[in-house]
mmCIF file of the N, C-alpha and C atoms, coordinates in Angstrom:
data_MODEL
# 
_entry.id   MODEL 
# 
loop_
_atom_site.group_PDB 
_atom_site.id 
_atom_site.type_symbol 
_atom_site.label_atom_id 
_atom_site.label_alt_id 
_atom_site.label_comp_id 
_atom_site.label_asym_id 
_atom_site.label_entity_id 
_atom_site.label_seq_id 
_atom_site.pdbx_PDB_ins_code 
_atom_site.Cartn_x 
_atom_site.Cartn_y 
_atom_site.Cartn_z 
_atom_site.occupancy 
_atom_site.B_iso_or_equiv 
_atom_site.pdbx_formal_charge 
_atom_site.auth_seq_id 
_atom_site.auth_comp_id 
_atom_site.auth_asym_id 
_atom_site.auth_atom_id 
_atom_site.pdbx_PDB_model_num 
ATOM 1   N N  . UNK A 1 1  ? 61.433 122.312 67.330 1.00 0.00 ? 1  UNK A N  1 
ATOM 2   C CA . UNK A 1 1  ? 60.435 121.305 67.628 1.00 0.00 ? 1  UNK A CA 1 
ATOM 3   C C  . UNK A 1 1  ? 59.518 121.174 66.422 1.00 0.00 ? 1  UNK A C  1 
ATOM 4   N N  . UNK A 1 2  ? 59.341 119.954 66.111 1.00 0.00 ? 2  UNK A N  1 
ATOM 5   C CA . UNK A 1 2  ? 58.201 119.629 64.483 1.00 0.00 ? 2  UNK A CA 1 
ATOM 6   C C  . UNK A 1 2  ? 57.030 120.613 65.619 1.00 0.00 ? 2  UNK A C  1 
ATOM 7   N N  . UNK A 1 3  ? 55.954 119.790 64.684 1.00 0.00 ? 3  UNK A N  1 
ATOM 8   C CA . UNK A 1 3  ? 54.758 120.421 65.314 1.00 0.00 ? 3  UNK A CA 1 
ATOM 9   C C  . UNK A 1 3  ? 53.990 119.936 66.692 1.00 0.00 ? 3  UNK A C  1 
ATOM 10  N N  . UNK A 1 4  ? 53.114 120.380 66.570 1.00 0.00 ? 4  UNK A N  1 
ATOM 11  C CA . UNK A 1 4  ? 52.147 120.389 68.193 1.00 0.00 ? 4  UNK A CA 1 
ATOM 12  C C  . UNK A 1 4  ? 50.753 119.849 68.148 1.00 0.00 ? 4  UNK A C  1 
ATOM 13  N N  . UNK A 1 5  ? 50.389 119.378 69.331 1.00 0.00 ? 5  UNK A N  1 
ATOM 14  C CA . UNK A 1 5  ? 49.042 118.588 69.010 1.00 0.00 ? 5  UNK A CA 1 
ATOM 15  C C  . UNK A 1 5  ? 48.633 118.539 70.863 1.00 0.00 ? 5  UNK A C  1 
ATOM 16  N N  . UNK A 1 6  ? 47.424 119.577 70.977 1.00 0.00 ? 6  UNK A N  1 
ATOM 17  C CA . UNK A 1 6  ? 46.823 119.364 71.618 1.00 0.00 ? 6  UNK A CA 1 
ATOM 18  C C  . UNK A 1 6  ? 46.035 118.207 72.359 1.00 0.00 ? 6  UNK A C  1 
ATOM 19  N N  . UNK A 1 7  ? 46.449 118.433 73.878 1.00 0.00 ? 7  UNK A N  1 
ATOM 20  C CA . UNK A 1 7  ? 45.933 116.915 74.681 1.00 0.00 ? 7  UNK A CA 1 
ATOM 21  C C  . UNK A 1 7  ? 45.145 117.856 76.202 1.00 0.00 ? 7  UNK A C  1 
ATOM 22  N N  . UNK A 1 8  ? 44.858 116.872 77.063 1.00 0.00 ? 8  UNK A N  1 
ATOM 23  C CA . UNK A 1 8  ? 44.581 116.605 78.108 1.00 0.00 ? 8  UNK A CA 1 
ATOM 24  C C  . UNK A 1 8  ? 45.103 116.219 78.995 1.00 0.00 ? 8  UNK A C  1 
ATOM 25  N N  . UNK A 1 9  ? 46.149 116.764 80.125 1.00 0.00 ? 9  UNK A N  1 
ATOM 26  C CA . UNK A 1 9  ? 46.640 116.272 81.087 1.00 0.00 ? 9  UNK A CA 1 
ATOM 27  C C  . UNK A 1 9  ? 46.104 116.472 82.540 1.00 0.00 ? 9  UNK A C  1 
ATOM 28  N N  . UNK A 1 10 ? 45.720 115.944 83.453 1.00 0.00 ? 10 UNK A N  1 
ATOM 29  C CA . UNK A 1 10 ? 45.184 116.002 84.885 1.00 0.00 ? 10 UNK A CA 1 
ATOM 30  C C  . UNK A 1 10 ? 46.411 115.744 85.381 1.00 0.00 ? 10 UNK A C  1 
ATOM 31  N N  . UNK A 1 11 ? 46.523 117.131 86.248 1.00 0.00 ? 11 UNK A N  1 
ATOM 32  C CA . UNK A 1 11 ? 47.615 117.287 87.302 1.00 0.00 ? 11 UNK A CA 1 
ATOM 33  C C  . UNK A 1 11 ? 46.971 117.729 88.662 1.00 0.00 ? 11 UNK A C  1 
ATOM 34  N N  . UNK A 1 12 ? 47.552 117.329 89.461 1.00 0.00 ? 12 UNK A N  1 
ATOM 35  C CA . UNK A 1 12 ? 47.013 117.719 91.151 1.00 0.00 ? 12 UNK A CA 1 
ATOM 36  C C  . UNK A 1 12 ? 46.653 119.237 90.983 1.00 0.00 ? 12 UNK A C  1 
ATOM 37  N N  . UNK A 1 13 ? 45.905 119.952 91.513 1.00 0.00 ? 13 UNK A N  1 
ATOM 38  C CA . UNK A 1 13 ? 45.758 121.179 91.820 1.00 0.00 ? 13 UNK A CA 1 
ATOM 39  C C  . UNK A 1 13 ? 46.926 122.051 92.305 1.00 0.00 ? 13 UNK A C  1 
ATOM 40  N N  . UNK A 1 14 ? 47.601 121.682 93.146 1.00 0.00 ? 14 UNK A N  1 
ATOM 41  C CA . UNK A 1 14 ? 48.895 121.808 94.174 1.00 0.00 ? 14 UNK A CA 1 
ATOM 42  C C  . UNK A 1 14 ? 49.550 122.292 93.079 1.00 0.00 ? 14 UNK A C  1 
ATOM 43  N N  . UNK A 1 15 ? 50.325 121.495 91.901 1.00 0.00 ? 15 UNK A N  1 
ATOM 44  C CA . UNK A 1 15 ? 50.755 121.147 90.871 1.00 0.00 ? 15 UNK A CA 1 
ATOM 45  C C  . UNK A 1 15 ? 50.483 122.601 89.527 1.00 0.00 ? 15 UNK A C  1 
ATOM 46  N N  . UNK A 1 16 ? 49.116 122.676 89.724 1.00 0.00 ? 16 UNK A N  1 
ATOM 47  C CA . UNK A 1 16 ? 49.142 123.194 88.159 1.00 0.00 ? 16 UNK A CA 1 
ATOM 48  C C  . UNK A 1 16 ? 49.181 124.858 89.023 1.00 0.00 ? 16 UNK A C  1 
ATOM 49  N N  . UNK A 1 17 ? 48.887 124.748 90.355 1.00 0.00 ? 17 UNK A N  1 
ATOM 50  C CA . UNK A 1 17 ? 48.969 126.648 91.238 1.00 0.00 ? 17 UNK A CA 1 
ATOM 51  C C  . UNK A 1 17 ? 50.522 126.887 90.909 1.00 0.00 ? 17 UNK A C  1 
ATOM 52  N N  . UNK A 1 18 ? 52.064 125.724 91.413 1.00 0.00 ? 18 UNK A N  1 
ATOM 53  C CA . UNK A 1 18 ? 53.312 125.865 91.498 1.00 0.00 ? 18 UNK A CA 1 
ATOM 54  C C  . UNK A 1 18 ? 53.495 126.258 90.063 1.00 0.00 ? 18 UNK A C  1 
ATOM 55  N N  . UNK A 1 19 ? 52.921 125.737 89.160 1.00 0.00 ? 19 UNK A N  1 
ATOM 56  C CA . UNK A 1 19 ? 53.776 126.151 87.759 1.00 0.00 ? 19 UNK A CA 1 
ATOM 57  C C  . UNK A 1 19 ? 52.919 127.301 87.308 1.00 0.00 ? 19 UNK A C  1 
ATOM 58  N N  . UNK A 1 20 ? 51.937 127.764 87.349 1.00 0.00 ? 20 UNK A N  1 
ATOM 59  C CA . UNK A 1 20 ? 51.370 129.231 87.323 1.00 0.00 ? 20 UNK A CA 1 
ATOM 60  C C  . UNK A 1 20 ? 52.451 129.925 88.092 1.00 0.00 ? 20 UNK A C  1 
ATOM 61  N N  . UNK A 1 21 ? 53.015 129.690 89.575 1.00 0.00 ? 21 UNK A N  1 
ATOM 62  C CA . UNK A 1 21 ? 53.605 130.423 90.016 1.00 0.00 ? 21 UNK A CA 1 
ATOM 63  C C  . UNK A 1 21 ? 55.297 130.774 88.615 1.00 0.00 ? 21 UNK A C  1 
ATOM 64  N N  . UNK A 1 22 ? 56.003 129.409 88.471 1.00 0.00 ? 22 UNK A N  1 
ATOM 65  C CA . UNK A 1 22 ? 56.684 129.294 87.864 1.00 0.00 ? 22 UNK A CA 1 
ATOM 66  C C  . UNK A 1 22 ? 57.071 130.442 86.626 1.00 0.00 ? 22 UNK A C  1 
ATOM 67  N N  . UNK A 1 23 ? 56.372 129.865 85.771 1.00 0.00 ? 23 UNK A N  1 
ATOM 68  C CA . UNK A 1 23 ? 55.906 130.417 84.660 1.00 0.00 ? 23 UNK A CA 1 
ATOM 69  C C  . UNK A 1 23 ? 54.625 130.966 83.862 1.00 0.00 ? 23 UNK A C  1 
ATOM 70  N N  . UNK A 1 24 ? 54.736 131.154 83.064 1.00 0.00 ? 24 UNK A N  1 
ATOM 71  C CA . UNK A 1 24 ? 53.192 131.893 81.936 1.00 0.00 ? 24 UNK A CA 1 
ATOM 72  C C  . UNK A 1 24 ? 53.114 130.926 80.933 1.00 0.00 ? 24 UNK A C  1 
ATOM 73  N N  . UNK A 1 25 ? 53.865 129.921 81.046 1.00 0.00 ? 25 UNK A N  1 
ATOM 74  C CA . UNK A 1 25 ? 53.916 128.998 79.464 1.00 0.00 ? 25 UNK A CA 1 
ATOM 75  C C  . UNK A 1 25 ? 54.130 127.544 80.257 1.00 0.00 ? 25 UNK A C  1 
ATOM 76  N N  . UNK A 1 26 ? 52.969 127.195 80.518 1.00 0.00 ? 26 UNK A N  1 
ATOM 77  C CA . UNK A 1 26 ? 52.747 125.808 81.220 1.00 0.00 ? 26 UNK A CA 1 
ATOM 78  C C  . UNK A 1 26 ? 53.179 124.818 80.282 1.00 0.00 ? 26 UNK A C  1 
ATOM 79  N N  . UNK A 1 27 ? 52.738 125.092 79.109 1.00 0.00 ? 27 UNK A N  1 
ATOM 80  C CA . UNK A 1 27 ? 52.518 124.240 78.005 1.00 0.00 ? 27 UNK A CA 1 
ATOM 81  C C  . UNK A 1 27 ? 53.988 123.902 77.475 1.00 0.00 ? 27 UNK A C  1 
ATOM 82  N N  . UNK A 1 28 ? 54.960 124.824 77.829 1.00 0.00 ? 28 UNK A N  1 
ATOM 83  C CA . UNK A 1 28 ? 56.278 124.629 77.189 1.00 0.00 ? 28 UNK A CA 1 
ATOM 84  C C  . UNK A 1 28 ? 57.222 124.417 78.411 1.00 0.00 ? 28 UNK A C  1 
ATOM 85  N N  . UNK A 1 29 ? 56.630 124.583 79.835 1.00 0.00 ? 29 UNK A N  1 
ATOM 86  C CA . UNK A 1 29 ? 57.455 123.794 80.717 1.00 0.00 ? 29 UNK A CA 1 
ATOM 87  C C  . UNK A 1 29 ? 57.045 122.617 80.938 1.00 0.00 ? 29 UNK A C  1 
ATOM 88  N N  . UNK A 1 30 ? 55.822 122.287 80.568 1.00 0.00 ? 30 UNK A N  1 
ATOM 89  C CA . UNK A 1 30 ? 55.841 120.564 80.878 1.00 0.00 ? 30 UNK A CA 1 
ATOM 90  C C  . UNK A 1 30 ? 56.475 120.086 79.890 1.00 0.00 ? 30 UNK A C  1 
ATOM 91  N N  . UNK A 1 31 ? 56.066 120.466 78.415 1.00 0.00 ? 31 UNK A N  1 
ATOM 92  C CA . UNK A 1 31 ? 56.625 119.747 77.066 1.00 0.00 ? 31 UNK A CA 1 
ATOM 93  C C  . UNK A 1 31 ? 58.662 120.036 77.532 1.00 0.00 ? 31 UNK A C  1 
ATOM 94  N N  . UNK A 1 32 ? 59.158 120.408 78.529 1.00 0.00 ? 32 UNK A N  1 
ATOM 95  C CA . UNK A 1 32 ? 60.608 120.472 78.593 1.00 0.00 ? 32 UNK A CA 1 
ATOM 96  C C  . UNK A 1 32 ? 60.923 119.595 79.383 1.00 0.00 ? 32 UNK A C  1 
ATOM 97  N N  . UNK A 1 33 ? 60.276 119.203 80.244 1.00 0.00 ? 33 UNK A N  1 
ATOM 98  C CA . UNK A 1 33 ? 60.190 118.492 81.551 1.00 0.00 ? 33 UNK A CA 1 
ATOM 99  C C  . UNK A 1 33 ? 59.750 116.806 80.529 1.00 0.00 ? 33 UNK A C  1 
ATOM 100 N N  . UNK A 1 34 ? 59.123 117.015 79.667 1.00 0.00 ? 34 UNK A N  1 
ATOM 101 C CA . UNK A 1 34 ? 58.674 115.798 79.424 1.00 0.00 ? 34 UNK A CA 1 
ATOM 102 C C  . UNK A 1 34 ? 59.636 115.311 78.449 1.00 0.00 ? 34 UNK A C  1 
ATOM 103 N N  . UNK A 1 35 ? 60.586 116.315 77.400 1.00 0.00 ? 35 UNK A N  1 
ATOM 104 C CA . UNK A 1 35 ? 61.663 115.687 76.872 1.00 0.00 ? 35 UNK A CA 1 
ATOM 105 C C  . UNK A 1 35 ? 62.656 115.744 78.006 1.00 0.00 ? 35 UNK A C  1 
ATOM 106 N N  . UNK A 1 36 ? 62.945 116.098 79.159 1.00 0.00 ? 36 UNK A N  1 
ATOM 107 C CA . UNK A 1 36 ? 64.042 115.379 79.101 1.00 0.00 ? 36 UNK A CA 1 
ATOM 108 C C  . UNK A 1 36 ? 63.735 114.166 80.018 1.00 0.00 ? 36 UNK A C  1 
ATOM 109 N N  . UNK A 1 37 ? 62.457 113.692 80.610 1.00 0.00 ? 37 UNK A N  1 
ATOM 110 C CA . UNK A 1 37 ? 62.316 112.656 80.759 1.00 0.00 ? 37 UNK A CA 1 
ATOM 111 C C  . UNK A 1 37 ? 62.444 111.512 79.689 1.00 0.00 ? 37 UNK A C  1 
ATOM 112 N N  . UNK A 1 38 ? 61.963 111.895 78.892 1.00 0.00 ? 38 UNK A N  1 
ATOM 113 C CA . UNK A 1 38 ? 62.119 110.634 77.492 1.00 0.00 ? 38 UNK A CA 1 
ATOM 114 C C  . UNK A 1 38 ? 63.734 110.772 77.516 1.00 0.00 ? 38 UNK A C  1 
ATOM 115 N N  . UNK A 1 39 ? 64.343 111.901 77.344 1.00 0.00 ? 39 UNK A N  1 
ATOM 116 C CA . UNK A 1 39 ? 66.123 111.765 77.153 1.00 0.00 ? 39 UNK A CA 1 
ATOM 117 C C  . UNK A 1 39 ? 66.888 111.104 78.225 1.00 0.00 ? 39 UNK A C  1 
ATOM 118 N N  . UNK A 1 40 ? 66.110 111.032 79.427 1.00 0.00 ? 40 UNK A N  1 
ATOM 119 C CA . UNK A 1 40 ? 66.708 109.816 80.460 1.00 0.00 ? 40 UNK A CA 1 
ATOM 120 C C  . UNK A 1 40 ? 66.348 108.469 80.479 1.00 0.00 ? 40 UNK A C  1 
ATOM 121 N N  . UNK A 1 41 ? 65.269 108.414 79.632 1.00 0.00 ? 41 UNK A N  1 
ATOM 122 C CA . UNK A 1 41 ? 64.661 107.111 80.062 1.00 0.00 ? 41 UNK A CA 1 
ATOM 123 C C  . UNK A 1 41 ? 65.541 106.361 78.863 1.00 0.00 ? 41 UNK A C  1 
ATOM 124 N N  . UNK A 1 42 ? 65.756 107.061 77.434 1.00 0.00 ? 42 UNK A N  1 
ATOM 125 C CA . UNK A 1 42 ? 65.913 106.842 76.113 1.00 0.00 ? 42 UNK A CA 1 
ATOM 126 C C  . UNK A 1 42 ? 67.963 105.890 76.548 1.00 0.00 ? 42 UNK A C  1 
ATOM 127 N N  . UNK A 1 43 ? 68.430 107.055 77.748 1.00 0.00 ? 43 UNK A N  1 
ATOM 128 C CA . UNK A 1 43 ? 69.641 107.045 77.836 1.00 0.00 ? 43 UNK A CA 1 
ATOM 129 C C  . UNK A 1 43 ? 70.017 105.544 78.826 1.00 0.00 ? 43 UNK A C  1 
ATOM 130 N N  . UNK A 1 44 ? 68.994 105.356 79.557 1.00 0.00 ? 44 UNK A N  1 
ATOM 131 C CA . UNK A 1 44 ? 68.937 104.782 80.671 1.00 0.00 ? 44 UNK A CA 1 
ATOM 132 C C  . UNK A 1 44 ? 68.927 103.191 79.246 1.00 0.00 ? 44 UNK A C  1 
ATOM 133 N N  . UNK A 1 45 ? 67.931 102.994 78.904 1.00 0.00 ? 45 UNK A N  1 
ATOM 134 C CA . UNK A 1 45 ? 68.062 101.870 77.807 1.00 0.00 ? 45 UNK A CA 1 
ATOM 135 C C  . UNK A 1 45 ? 69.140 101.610 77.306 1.00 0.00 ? 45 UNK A C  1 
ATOM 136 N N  . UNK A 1 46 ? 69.673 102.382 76.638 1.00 0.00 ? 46 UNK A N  1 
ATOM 137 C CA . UNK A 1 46 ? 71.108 102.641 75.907 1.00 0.00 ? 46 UNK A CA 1 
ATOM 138 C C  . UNK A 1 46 ? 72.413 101.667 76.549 1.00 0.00 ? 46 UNK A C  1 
ATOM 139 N N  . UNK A 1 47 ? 72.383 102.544 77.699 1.00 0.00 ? 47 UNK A N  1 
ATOM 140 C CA . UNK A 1 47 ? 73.130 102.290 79.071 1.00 0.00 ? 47 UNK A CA 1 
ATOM 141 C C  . UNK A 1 47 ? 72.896 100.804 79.222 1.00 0.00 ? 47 UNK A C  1 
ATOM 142 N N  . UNK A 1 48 ? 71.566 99.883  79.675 1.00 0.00 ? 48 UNK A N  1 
ATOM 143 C CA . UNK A 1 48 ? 71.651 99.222  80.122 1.00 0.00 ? 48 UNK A CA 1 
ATOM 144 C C  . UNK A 1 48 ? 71.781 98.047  78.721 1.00 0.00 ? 48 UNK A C  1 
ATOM 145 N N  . UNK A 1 49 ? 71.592 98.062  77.635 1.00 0.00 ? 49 UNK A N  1 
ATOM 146 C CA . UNK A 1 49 ? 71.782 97.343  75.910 1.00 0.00 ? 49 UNK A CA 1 
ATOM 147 C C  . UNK A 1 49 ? 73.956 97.188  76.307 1.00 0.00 ? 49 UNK A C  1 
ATOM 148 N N  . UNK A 1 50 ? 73.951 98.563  75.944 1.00 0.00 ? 50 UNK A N  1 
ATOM 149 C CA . UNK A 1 50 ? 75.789 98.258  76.201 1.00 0.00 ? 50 UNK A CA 1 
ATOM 150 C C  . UNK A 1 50 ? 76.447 97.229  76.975 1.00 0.00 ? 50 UNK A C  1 
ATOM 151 N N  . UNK A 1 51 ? 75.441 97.461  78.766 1.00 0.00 ? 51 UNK A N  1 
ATOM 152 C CA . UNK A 1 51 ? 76.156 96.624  79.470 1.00 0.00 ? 51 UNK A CA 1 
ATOM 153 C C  . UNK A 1 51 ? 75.898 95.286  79.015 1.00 0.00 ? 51 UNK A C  1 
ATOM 154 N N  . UNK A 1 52 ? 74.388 95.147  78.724 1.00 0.00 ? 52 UNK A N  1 
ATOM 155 C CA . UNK A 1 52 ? 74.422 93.569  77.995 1.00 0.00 ? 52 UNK A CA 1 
ATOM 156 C C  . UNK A 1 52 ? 75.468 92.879  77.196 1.00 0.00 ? 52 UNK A C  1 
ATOM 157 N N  . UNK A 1 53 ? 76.279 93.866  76.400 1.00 0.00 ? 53 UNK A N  1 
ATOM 158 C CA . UNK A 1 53 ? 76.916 93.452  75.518 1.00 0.00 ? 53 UNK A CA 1 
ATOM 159 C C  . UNK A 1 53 ? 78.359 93.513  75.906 1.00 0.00 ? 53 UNK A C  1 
ATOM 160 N N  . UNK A 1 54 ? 78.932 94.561  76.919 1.00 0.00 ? 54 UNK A N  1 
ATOM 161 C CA . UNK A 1 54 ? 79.933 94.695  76.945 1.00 0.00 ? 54 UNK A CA 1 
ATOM 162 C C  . UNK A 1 54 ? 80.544 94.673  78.752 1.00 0.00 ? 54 UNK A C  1 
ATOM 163 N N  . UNK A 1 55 ? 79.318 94.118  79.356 1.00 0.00 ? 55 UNK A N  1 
ATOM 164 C CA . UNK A 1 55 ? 79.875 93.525  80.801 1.00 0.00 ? 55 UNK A CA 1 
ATOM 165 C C  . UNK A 1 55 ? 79.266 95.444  81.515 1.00 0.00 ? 55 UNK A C  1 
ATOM 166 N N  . UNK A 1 56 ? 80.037 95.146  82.708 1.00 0.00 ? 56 UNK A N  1 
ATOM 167 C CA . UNK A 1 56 ? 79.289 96.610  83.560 1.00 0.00 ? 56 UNK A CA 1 
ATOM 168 C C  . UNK A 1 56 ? 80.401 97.645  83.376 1.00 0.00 ? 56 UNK A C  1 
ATOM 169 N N  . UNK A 1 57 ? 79.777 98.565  83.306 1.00 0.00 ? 57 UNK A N  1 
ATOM 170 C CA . UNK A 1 57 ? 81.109 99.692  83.530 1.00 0.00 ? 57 UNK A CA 1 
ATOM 171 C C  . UNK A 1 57 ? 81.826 99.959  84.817 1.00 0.00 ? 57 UNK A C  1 
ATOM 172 N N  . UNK A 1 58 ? 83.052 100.163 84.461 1.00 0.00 ? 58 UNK A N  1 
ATOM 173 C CA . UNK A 1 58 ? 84.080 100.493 85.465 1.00 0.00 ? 58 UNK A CA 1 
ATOM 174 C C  . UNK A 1 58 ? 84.235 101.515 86.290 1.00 0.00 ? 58 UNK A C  1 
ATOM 175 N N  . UNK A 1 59 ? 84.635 100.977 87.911 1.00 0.00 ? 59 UNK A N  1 
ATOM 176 C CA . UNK A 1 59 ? 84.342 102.285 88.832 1.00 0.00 ? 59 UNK A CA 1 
ATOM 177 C C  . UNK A 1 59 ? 85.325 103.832 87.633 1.00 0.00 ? 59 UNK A C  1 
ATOM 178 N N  . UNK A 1 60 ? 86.224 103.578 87.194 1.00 0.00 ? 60 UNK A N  1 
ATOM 179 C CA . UNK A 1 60 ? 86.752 104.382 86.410 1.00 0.00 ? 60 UNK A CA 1 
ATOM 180 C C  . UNK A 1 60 ? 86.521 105.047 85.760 1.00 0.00 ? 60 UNK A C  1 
ATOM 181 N N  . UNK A 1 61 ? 85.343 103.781 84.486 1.00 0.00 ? 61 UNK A N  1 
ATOM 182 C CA . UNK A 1 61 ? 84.330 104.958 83.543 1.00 0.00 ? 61 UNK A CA 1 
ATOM 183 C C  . UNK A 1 61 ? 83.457 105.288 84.180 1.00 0.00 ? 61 UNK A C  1 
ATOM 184 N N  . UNK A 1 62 ? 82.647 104.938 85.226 1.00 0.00 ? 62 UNK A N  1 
ATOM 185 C CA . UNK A 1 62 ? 81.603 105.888 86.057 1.00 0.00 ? 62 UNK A CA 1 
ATOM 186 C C  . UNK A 1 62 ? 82.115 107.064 86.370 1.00 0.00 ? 62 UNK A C  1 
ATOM 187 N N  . UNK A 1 63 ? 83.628 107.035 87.111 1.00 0.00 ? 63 UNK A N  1 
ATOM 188 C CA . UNK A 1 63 ? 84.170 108.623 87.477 1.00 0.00 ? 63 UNK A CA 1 
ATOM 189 C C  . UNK A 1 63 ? 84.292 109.082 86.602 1.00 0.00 ? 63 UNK A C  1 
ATOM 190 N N  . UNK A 1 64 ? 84.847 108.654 85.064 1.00 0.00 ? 64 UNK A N  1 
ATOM 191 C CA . UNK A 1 64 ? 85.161 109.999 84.199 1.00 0.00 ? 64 UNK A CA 1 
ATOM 192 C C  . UNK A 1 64 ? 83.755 110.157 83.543 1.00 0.00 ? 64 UNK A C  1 
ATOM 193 N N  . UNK A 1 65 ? 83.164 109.336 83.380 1.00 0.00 ? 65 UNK A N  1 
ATOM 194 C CA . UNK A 1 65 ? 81.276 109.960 83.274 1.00 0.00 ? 65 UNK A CA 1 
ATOM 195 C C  . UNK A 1 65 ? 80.855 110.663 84.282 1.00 0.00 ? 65 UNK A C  1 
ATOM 196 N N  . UNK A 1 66 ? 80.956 110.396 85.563 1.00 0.00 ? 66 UNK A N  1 
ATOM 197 C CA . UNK A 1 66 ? 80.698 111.762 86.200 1.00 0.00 ? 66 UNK A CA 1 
ATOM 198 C C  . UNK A 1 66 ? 81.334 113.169 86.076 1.00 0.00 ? 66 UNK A C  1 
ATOM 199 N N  . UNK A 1 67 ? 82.878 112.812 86.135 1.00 0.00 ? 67 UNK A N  1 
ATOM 200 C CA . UNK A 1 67 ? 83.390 114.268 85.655 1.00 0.00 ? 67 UNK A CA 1 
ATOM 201 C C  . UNK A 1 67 ? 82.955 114.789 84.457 1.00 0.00 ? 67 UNK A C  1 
ATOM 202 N N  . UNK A 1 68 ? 82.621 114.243 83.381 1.00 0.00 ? 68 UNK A N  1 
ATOM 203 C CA . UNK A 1 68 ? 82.261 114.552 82.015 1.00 0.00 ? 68 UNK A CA 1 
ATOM 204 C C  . UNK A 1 68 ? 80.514 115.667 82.245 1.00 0.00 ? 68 UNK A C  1 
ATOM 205 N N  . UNK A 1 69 ? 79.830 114.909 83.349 1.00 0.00 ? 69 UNK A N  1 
ATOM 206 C CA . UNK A 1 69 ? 78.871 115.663 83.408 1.00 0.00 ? 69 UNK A CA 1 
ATOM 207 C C  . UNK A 1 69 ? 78.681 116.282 84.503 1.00 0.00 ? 69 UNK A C  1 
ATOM 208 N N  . UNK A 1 70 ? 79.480 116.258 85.579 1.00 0.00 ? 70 UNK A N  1 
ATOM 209 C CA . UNK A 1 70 ? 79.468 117.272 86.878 1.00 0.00 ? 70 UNK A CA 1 
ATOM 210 C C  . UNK A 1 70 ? 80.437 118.095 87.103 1.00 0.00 ? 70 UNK A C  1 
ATOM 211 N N  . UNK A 1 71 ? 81.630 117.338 86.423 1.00 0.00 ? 71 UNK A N  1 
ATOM 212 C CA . UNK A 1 71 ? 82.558 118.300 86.516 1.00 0.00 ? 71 UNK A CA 1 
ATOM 213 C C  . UNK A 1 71 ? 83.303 117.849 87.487 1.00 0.00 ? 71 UNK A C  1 
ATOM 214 N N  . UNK A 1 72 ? 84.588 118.389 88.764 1.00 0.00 ? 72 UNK A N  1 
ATOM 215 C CA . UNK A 1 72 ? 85.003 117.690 89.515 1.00 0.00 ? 72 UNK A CA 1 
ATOM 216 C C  . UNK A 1 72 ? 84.510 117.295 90.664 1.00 0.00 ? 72 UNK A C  1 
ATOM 217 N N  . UNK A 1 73 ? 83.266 118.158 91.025 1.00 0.00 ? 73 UNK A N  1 
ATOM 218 C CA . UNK A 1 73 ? 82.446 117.641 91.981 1.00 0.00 ? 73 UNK A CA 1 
ATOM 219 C C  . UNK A 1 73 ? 81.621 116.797 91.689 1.00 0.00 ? 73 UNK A C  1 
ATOM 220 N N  . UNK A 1 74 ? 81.394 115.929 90.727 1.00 0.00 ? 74 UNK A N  1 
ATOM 221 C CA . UNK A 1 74 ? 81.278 114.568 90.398 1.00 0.00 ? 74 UNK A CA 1 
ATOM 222 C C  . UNK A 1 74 ? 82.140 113.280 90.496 1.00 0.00 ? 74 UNK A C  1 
ATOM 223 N N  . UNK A 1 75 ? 83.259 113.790 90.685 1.00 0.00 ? 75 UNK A N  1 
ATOM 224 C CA . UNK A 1 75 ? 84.175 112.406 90.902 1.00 0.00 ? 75 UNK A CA 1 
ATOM 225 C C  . UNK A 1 75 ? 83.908 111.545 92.060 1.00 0.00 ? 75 UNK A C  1 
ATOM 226 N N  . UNK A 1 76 ? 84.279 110.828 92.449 1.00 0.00 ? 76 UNK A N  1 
ATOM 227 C CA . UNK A 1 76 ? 84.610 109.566 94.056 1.00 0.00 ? 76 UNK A CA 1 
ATOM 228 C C  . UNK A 1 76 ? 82.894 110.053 94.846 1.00 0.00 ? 76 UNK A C  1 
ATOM 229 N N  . UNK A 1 77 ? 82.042 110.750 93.897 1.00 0.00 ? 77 UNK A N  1 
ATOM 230 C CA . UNK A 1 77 ? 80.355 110.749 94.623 1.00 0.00 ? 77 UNK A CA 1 
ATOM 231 C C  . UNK A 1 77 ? 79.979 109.529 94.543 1.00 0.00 ? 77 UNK A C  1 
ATOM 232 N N  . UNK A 1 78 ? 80.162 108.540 93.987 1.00 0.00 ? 78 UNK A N  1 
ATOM 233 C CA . UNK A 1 78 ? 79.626 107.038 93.883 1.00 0.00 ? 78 UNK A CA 1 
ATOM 234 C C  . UNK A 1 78 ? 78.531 107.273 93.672 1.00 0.00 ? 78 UNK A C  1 
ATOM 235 N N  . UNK A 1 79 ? 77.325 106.364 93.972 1.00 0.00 ? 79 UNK A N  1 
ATOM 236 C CA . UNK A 1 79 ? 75.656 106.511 93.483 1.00 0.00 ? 79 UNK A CA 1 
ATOM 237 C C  . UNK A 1 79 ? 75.283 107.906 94.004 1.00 0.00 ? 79 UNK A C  1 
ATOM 238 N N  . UNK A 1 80 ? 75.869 108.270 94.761 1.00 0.00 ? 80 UNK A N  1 
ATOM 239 C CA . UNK A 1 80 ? 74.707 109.322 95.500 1.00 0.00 ? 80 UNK A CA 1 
ATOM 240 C C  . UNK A 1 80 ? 75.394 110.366 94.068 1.00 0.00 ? 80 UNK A C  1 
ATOM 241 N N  . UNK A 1 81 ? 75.444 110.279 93.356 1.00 0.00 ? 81 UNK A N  1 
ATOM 242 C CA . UNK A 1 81 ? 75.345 111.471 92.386 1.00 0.00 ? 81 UNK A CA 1 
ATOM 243 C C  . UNK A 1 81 ? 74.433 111.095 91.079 1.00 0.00 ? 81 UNK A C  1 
ATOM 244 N N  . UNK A 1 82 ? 73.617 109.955 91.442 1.00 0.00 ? 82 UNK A N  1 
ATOM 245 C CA . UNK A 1 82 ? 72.614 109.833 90.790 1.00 0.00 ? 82 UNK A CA 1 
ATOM 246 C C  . UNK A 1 82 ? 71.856 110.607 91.500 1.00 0.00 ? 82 UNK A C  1 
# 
């Protein structure tokens, strides 16, 4: 990771007791939680640029994209494996 730069985040109370419970390094489970939100959101764009260009993907490539990332209990899940 480049470097670091101190902020301010307000989280529910509820919220900041569960990740005390969690962990000792708040600071490096949100900053994990917060890349891989950007890495879905980043992917989710991607995803939807392609289809612009190249029509929707196929129930086919959805299954072997699911197997690719679930493995075989990803196959014939349809949405619910979002």
């Amino acid at each position: 990771m480049s470097g670091t730069r101190r902020i301010t985040v307000t989280l529910p109370t509820e919220q900041v007791e569960e990740l005390k419970r969690l962990t000792d390094n708040v600071s490096g489970y949100i900053a994990e939680a917060v890349a891989r939100q950007l890495r879905h959101q980043l992917l989710g764009e991607d995803l939807r640029r392609y289809e612009e260009e190249h029509g929707a993907f196929s129930e086919a490539e959805m299954d072997a994209a699911r197997e690719r990332i679930f493995g075989d209990a990803g196959v014939g899940s349809g949405a619910d494996a979002a």
